[in-house]
N, C-alpha and C positions, 0 to 999 in steps of 0.2 A: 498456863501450863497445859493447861487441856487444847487448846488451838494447835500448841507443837505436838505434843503425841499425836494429834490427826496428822496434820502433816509428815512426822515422820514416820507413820505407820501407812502412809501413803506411797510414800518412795520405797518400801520394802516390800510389800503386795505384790505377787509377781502381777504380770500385766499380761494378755496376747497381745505376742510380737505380730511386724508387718511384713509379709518376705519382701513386698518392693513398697518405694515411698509412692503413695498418692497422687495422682494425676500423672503419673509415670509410665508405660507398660515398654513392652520388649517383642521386636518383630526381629528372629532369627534364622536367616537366612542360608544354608547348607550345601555347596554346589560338588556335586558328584563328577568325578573324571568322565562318566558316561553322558554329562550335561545335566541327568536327572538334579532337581532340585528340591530339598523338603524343606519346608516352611512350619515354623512354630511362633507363634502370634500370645505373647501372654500378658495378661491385662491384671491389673493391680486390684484390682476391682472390677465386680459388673456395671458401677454406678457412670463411667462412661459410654458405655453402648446404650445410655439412655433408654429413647423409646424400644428397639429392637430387645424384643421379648429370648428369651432361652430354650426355643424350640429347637430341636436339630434342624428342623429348616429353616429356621430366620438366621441362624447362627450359618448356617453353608453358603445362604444364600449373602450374610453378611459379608464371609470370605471371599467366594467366587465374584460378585460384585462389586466389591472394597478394595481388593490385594492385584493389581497386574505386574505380570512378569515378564519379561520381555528377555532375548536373546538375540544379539545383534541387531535389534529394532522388531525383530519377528514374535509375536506373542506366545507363549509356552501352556500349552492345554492345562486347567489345573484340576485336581482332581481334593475333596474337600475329606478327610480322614476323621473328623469328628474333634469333640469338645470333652475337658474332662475339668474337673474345681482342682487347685493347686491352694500350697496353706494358707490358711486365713479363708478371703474370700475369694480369691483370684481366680479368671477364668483361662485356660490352656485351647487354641483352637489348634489344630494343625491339618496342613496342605501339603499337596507336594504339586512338583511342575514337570510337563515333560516338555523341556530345552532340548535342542540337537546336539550332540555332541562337536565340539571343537569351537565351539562360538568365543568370539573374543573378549567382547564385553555380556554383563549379564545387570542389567535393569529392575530396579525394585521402585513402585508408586503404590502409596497408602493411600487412596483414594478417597478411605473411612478418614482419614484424620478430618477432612473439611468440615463433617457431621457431628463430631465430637466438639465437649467442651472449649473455649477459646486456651485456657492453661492445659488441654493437657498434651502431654511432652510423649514420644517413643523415642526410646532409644534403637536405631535399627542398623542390622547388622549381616554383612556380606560374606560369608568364610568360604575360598574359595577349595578348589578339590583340595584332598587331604597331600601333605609333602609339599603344598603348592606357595605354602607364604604368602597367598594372596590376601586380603581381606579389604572391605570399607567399610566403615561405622559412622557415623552420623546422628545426632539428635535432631527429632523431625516434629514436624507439628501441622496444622492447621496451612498453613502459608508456606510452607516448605516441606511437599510430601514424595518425595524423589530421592534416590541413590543408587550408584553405581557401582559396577567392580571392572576393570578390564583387568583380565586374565593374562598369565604368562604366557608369553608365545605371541599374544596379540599383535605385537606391532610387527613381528616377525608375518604372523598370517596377511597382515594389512599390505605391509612391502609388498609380499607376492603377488599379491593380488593386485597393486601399483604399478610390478615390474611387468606383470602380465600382459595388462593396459599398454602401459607402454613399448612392450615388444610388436603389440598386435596393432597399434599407430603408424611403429614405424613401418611394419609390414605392408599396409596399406600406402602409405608414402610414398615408400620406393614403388610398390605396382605400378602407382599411377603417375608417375615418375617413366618408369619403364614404358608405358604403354604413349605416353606425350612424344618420347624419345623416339620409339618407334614408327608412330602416328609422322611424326617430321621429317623423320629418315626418308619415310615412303613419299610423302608429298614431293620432297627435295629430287627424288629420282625422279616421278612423272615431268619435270617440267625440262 
């Protein structure tokens, strides 16, 4: 009898809860109509950043060196906004990016996963401007620390920019097309 009271005086104990599961965190990605980009990075724990200490500078310097952003392949200045503890033990980094506006697709590499434990998992996540529907999500790790979003409009931007090309091919074409034509005409009359 005494063994079950422990026990079920054990399951009624309230307990602290976990806001996320363990070896888990969350890289949340923001993308602004104006391209601007904020970044919120939050870790389940400190016990994955390992050796990187809790200084605002190893922590910025963790960010600015771990987190790249890219924007049509073009990389987005990041600027590192500081760290705060979220419930339990969790830690909150947040960044933001300055992306051009109009870009098609918009590129996320977690650099930091390589460094981290072999299990631990981010769930990471692309939301693109607001009205826009856009989004990509993915779970990422060690071995797989990449995602993407192309944006509405994108393939529309990409055409143009295809048709463009090929407007300014054929332009070329015909000149020199025209100028052979010419070049032949004249030969044809000297003789």
């Amino acid at each position: 009898m005494g063994m079950g009271l422990v026990v079920i005086t054990g399951l009624f104990l309230p307990r602290a809860g976990l806001a996320h599961t363990p070896g888990l965190s969350l890289a949340e990605l923001e993308v602004a109509a104006d391209g601007h980009v904020d970044a919120r990075l939050t870790f389940a724990s400190i016990e994955p950043l390992g050796k990187t200490t809790l200084s605002q500078e190893d922590l910025r310097a963790f960010v600015l060196d771990g987190v790249d952003v890219t924007a049509d392949g073009a990389r987005c200045d990041p600027i590192y906004h500081g760290s705060s503890v979220t419930d339990g033990d969790g830690l909150l980094l947040e960044a933001s990016y300055a992306c051009p506006p109009g870009a098609a697709e918009i590129d996320l590499t977690l650099y930091y996963l390589s460094a981290l434990p072999r299990n631990h998992r981010e769930v990471a996540r692309i939301l693109g401007p607001p009205g826009s529907g856009a989004h990509a999500e993915a779970v990422l790790a060690g071995d797989h620390r990449a995602l993407s979003l192309t944006l509405p409009g994108a393939g529309h931007r990409r055409r143009a920019g295809v048709g463009t090309k090929l407007v300014a091919l054929t332009a070329g074409f015909a000149v020199l097309m025209l100028s052979l034509f010419v070049w032949r005409w004249r030969a044809s009359r000297k003789r």
